[in-house]
C-alpha positions in Angstrom: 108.2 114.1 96.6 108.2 115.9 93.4 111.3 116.3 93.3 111.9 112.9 93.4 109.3 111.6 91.2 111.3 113.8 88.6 114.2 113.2 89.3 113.6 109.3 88.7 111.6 110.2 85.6 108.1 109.2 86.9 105.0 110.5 86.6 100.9 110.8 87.5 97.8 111.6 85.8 94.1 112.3 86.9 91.6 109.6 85.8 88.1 109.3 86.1 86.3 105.8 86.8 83.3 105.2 84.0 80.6 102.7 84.7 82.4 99.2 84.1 85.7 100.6 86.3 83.0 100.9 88.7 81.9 97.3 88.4 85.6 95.7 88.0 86.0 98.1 91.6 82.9 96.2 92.9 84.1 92.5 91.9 87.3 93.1 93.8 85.6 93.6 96.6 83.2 90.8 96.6 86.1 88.3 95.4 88.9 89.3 97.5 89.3 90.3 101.2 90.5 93.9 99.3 88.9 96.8 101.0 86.0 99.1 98.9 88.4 102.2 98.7 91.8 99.7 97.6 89.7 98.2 94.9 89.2 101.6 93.5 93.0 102.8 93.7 93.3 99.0 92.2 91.0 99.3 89.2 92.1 102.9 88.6 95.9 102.1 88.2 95.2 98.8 86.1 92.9 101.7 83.8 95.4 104.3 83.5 98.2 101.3 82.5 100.3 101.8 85.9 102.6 99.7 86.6 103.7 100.9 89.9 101.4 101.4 92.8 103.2 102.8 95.8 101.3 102.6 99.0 102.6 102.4 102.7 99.3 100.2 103.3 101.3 96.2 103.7 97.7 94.4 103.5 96.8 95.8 100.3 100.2 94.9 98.6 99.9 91.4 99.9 95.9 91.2 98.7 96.5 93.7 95.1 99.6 91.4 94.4 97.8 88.2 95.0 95.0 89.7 93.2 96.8 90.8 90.2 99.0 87.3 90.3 95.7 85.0 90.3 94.3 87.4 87.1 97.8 87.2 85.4 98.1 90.5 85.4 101.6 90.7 87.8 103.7 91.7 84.7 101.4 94.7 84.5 101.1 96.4 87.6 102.9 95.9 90.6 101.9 97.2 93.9 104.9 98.4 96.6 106.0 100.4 99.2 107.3 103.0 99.7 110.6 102.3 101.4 111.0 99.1 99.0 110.6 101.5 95.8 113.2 103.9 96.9 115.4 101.0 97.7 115.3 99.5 93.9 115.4 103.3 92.6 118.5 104.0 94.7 119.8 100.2 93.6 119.3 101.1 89.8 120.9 104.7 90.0 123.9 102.8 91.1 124.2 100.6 88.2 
């Protein structure tokens, strides 16, 4: 995976929730059908500025995108998977 994270220039960081990432984490859950543990990847990409989430997990894309959509926050992070991620890298290589 490293390999190809560098090889398509992209990158991660560590990041530590404070107390109102915490609270944004615990909205998500209480307004959308967005698991405890998704809410938490959720708020902690939308923290760090990500703007790609890649998880193989289809419910969450479907819930974080609507999410992010009824927020207006689509233009900022996207959530995707895997096998539709290496399909647009592969697609812009090409161009």
């Amino acid at each position: 995976i490293s390999k190809k994270i560098k090889q398509y220039e992209l990158g991660w960081i560590f990041f530590f929730i404070d107390d109102p990432g915490w609270q944004q984490a615990i909205e998500v859950c209480r307004k959308t059908n967005i698991t405890s543990s998704d809410s938490i990847q959720l708020i902690t990409a939308l923290g760090t500025n990500c703007n790609i989430l890649v998880t193989s997990d289809t419910f969450f894309i479907g819930e974080g995108n609507k999410f992010l959509k009824e927020k207006g926050l689509e233009n900022k992070l996207n959530l995707i998977h895997p096998d539709a991620l290496m399909k647009e890298l592969n697609r812009e290589k090409k161009q």
